[in-house]
N, C-alpha and C positions, 0 to 999 in steps of 0.2 A: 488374207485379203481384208482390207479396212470396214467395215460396215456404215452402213446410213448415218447410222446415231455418234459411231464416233468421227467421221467424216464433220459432221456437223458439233460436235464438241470443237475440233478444231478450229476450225470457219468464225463458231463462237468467242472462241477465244481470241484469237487474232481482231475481230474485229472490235471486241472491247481494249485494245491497246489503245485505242485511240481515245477515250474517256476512263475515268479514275473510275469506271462502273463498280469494281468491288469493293470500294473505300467504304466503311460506316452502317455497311448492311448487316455486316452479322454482330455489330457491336448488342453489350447487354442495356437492358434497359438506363441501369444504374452509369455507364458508362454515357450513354446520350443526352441522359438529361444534365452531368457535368460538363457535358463540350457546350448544350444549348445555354445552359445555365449563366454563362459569362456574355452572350449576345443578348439575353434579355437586360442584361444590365449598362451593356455600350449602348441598343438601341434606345431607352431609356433614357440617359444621360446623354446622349446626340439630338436625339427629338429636341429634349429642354435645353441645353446651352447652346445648340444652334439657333433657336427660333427667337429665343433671348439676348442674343449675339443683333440677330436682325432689328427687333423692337427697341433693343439701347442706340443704335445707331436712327433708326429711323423718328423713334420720338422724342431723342433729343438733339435740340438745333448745334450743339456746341460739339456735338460727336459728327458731324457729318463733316468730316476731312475723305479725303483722299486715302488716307492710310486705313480707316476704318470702313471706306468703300470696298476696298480691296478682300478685308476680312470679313465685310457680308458676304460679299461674292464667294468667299473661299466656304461661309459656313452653310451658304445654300446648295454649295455642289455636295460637301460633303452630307448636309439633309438628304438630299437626293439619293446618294450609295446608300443613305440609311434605309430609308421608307421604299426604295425597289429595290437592292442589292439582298439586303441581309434576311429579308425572310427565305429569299431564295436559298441561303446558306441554312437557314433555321432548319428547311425542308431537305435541306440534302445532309443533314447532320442527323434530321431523324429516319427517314425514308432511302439515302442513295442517292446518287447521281440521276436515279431515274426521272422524267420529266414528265409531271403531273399533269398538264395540259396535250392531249392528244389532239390530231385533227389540222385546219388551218388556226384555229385560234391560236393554237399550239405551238407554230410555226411561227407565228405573229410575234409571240411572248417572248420567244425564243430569239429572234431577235432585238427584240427592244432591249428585254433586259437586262442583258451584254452591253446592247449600243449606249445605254444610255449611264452603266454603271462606266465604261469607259471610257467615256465623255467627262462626267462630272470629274473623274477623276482626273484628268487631263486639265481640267479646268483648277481643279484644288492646288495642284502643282504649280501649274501658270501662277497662280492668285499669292503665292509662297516667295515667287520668284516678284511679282510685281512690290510686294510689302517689301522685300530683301530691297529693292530697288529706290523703293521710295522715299526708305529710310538711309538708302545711302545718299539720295538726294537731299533730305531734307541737314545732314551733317557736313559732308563736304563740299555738295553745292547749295546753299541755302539760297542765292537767290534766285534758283531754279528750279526750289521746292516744288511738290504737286498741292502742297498741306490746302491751301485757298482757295486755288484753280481747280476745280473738282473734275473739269469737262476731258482735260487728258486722262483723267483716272476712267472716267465711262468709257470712253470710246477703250482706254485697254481694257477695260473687263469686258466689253463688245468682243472684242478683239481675242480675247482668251478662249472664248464659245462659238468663236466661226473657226478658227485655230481648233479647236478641240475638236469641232462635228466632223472637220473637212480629214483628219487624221484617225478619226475612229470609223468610219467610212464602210474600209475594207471592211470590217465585222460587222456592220448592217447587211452587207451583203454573202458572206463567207458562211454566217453563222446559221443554224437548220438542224430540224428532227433528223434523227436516224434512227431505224430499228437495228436491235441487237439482240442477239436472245430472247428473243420475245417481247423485248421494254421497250419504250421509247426514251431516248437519250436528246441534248440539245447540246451542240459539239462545233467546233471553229473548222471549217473545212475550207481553209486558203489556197491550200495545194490543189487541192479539185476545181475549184473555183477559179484561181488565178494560174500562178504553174510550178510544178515542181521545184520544191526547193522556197517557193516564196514564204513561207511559214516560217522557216530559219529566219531568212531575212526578215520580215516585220517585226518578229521579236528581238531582233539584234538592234532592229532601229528604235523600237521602241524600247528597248534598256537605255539604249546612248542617249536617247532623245526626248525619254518622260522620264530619265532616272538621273544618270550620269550629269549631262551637260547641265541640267537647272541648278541638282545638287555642286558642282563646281562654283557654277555664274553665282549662287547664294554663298555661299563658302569665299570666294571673292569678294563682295561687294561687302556682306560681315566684316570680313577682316580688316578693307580700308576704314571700314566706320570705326571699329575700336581703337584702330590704329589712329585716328584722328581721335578720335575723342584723350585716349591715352598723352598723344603731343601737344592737343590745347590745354592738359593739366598738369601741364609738366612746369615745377617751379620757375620762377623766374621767365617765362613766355612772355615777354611784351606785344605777341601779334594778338593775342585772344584779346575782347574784351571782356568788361560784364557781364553784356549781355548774349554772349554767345562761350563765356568758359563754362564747363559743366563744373559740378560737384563730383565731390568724389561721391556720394552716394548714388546719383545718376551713373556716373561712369560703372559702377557695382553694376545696378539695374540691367545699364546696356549690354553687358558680359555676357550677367544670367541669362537675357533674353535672348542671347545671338546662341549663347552652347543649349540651353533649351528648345527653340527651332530646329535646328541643323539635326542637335543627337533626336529630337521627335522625327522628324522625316527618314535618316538615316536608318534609324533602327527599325519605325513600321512599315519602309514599305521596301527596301533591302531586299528580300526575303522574296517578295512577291515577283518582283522585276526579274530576279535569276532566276527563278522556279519557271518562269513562263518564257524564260528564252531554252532551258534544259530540258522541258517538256516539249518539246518543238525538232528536238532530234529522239524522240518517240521513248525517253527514259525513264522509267519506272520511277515515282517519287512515292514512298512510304506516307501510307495515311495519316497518321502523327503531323508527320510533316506539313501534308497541306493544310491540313487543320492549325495549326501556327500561324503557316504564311496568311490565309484570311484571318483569323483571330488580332497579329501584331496589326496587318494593313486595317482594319475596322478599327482596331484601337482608337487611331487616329482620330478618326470623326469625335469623336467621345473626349479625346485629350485634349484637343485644341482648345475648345471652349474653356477647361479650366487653365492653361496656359496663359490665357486672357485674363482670367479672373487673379492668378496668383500673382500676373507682372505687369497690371494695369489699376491702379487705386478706383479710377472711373468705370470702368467696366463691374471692377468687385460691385462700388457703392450702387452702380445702377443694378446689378442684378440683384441683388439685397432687396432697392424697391420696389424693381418690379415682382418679386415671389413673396415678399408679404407686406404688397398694397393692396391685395383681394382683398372684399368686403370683410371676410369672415378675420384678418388681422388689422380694418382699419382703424376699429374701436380704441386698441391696444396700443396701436403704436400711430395713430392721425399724429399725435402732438408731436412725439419725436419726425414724422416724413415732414412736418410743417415745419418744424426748427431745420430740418436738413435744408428742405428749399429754401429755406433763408439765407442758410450759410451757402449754400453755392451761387444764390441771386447774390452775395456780397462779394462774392470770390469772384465771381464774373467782371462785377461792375470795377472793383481793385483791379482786374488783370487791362481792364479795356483803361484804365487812366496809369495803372502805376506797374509794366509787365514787370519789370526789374525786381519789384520788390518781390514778386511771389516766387522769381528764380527761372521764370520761363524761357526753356531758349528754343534753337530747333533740333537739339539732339530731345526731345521727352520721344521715352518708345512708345507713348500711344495718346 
């Protein structure tokens, strides 16, 4: 006959299937502080090239397009996964799965910081999908550009975050403490909640429909833009002009930037979307493993900004001045950030009488 205690080993066990409870608890010290060790460095580098992302677009008048609308919006969702998501991750990397907030507060937390990590990220996607867009518009329909008109870029980044709140929903509501072996857990209960079986489904929809379809619709709209850009430099083209044939070094640019986008999304967040639809038919995924899937998907926040920085001259130079125009490097470099305003006060005033001359068309990617 069974006894209490092992009756209750079972019960125990069974009920931790449903949370990754024994991921990371018995790791050794030396092992913890190397998983944590790579998050102190994305949060890091996410704090500062998102928030610098924001201030180049906001404090200067000649960055504020439409397409750089789009990349605030992307760099403040991804702030957001940074500054609530990732300490979460920090603490379940050194402690467990276990949920350190007991009580209602605990409940509280519990779902916010789910709802709100799946939100931004709903949002970062959206904002991936809208650039992909804007820049097909700004190539093949140029005079349908958004680059001027800024008010349709707002109302879609409106649009991106009543879209994102309205679909991450179910997990403000699904999402709750449970005891388990004695700990307190914070755990997605859609099935209890809504009805059997629904858990599958969310995750199926939300693979097709935060993963699949955007990555296609970008992957589409990519493709016509090089494809045009590639036939306006195709010798002997009489439809192109001057002022809209690119260079062949722009045409490079636009390349890099379309296989850099696409392979960044593909390869960080890949990983996460089929994990959390396989976990949803109650399948054991190896701790290693999840620890990946959040490590590549965090990547993210942390890469974009220097994507920016590697395949935009404006972006580089503005982040430049804005990390050493603090006081304590004004001394040193006043004269050169003074020559620089110069040359861009002169670069301005040439593009506003002479655009031709400096090459300007409407394929620049940024």
């Amino acid at each position: 006959m069974e006894s209490k205690s092992e009756a209750a080993d079972i019960t125990c066990s069974h009920a931790t299937d449903l949370v990754e409870s024994a991921c990371f608890d018995a790791d050794s010290t030396a092992i913890k502080i190397s998983r944590v060790l790579p998050y102190v460095f994305i949060i890091m580098f996410s704090v500062t090239g998102n928030i610098l992302v924001a201030l180049v677009v906001f404090r200067l008048r000649s960055m504020r397009r439409a397409v750089n609308f789009f990349i605030v919006n992307m760099a403040m969702s991804d702030l957001l996964i940074t500054v609530i998501y990732m300490p979460r991750v920090i603490s379940i990397l050194l402690a467990g799965y276990k949920w350190l907030s007991p009580g209602i507060a605990g409940t509280v937390f519990c779902k916010l910081v789910y709802f709100i990590h799946e939100t931004a990220l709903s949002v970062s996607i959206f904002s991936a999908v809208c650039i992909s867009g804007e820049r097909f518009l700004a190539v093949v329909r140029p005079l349908k550009s958004l680059a001027k008109n800024t008010k349709p870029a707002r109302c879609l980044i409106a649009l991106t975050w009543i879209v994102s709140l309205a679909m991450r929903f179910p997990i403000l509501l699904a999402n709750r403490t449970a005891e388990s072996c004695g700990k307190t857990y914070c755990d997605l209960f859609l099935d209890e909640v809504f009805w059997s079986g629904s858990s599958v489904i969310y995750h199926k929809i939300n693979l097709i429909g935060m993963y699949a379809t955007p990555l296609g619709v970008m992957i589409a709209l990519y493709f016509v833009t090089v494809l045009t850009l590639r036939r306006r430099n195709r010798p002997g083209n009489t439809i192109a002009t001057e002022a809209t044939a690119p260079s062949e070094t722009t045409n490079r640019k636009v390349s890099r930037m379309v296989l850099a986008v696409i392979s960044a999304f593909l390869l960080s967040w890949v990983l996460y979307f089929i994990i959390a639809v396989v976990e949803s038919y109650d399948v054991t995924i190896p701790c290693n493993v999840l620890y990946v899937r959040l490590l590549l998907a965090h990547f993210n926040c942390a890469l974009t900004p220097m994507l920016y920085a590697l395949f935009s001259e404006n972006y580089r130079r503005a982040f430049k001045n804005i990390l050493f125009g603090c006081p304590c490097f004004r001394e040193k470099r006043g004269r050169a950030a003074t020559l620089n305003r110069g040359v861009e006060f002169q670069e301005e005033v040439k593009s506003r009488e002479h655009p031709r001359e400096r090459g300007e068309t409407a394929i620049e990617i940024l």
